[in-house]
N, C-alpha and C positions, 0 to 999 in steps of 0.2 A: 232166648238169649243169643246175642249175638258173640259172635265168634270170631277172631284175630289167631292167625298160625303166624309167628314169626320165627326167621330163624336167625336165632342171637350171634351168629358167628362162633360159636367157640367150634371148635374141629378137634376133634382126639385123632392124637399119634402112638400107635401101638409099638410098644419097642418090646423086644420078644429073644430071649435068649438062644444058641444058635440051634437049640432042639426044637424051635418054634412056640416054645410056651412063653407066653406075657407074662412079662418082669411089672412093668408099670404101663400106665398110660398119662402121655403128654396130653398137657389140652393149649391151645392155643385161640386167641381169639381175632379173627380177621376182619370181624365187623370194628375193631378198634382202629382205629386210622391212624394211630402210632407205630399200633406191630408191624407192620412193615420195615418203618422206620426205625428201631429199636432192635429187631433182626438183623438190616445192615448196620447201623452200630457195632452191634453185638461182633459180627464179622471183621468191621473194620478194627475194634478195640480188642480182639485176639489176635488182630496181625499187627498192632502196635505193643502188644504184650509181647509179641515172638521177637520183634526189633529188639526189645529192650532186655528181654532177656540173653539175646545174643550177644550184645553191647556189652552185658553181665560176666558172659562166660570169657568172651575177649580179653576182660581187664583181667579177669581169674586168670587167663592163659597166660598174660603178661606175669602177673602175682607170684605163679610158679613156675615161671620160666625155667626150664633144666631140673625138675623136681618133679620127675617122675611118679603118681598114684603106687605104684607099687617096681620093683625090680626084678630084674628077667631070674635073679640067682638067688634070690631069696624070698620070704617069705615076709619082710619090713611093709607095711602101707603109711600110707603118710596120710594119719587119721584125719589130722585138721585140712587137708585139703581136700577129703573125702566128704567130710563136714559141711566145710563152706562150698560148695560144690551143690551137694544136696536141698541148702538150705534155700541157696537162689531157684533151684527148680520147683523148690516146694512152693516159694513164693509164688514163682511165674506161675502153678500149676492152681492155686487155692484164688489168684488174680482170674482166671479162666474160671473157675466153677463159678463165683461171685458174677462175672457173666454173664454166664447162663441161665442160671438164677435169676438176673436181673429181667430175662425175655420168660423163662420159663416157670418162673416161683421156685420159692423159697424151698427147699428140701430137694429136689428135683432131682440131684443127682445123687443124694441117699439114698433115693427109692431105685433108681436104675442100678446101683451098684451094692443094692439091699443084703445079697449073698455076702459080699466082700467088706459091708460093713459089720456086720452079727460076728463074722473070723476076726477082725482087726476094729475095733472101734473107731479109732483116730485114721483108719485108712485113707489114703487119698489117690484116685485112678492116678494114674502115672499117662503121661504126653499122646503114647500111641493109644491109649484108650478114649482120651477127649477128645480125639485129630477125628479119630474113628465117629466117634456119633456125630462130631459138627460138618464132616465128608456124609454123612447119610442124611441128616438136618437137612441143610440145602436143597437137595434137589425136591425134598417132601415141601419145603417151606414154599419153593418158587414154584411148586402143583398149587401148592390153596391159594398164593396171593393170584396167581393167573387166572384161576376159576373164577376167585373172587372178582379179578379185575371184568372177565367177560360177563358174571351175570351181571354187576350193573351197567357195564355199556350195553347190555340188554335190555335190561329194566329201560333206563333213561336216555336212550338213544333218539334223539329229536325225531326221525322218521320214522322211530317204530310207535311212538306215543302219536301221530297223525295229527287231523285238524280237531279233535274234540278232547282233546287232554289240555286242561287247564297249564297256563304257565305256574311258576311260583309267585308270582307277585297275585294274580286271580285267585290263589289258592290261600293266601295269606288274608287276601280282601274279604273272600267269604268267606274264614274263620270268626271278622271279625265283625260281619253281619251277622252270622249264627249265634256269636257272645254276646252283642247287644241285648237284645231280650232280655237274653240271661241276666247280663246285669242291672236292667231295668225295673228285674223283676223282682231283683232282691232290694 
């Protein structure tokens, strides 16, 4: 029997609690000629979440202009603006995971914050927790697409294939000599 090793592109990324024991594992796949593209997305559509939610807190600051969250001499908070306050960051922040999810699957960031889900169900990582894995992301993300990019300008590198490697159009032709028969034959 003949025999084919391929390697399908998916790549596992280990994310690993700060004792070094693995929380979950990311799979990513780089033979998809999207992921790249869906990656920078992903980047550029959290830094137009950050605008927007700045834009958010801006109006809030107008909103309560002179209404201070709480007072130096007492013990008053001013619930409803602690409220609206929170509810825009929840957005911004549930806008980011939907994100991520969008390049990394569905559940993705359940399983990474698995401890912190089992204590709090509805928990949601809070800004410096996202900032933190999409700062470690990158630099992992832009290892595989490089590797990826050098093996195939490896592979298919016009001077490394020489005089006896078939073009694509040659290879297309005798596929379609090899099917003949075949379909002759049924």
């Amino acid at each position: 029997m003949e025999e084919l090793i391929l390697d399908s592109g998916i790549k596992k990324i280990a994310i690993k609690n700060p004792d070094g024991e693995l929380i979950t594992t990311l799979r990513i796949n780089v033979a998809d000629a999207r992921t790249a593209e869906k990656f920078a997305a992903l980047i550029n559509n959290l830094e137009l979440l950050s605008k927007k939610q700045e834009n958010e807190k801006k109006n809030l600051d107008k909103k309560y202009a002179g209404r201070p969250i709480t007072t130096e001499n007492s013990d008053d908070v001013d619930t409803e603006q602690v409220i609206e306050r929170s509810r825009t960051d929840i957005k911004y922040l549930k806008s980011c995971i939907e994100e991520l999810e969008s390049v990394f699957g569905k559940g993705v960031i359940k399983e990474i914050y698995a401890d912190s889900y089992a204590m709090v169900p509805d928990f949601i990582p809070d800004e410096s927790a996202l900032v933190e894995l999409v700062d470690k992301l990158v630099p992992v993300m832009s290892n595989l697409f490089e590797r990826r990019f050098k093996t195939l300008q490896s592979k298919y590198n016009a001077s490394k294939r020489g005089k006896h490697t078939k073009s694509k159009a040659d290879l297309i032709l005798s596929l379609i000599h090899i099917s003949e028969p075949t379909r002759l034959a049924l």
